[in-house]
N, C-alpha and C positions, 0 to 999 in steps of 0.2 A: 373050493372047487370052482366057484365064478371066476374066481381072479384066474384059475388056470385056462381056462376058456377063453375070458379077454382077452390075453394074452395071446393065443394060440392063433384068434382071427387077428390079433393087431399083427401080428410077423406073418400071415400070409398075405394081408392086405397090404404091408408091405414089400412083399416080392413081389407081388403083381404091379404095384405102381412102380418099381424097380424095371421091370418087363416091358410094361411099354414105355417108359421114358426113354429104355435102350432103343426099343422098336421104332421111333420118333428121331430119335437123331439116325439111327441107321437110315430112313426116309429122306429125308432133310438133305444127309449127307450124299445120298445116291441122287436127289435134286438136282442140288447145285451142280451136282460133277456133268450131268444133261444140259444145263444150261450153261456150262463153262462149251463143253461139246459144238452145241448152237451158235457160239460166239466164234469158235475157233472155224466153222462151217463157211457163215458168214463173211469172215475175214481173208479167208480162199478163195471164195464166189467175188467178192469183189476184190481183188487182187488180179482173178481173172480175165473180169471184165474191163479192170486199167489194161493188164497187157492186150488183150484185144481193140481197145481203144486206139493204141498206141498205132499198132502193126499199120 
């Protein structure tokens, strides 16, 4: 009856680190896509600021 018990918390203790390992890269992932955002922002502000330069 112990070993079924073990058992029982080692597979939920496994889905839950399953759970947020997903929740961790899902984070991560929605990060960088912000910081790519930020760059591409960046990259227009001063592209506008050359053509203004220029005129």
């Amino acid at each position: 009856m112990a070993q079924l018990s073990f058992n029982h918390c080692a597979r939920i203790a496994l889905a839950l680190s399953f759970v947020i390992g997903l929740s961790a890269c899902g984070n991560t992932i929605r990060g960088v896509g912000k910081d790519i955002g930020g760059v591409v922002d960046a990259t227009q502000d001063a592209g506008r600021n050359v053509a203004r330069s220029v005129r």
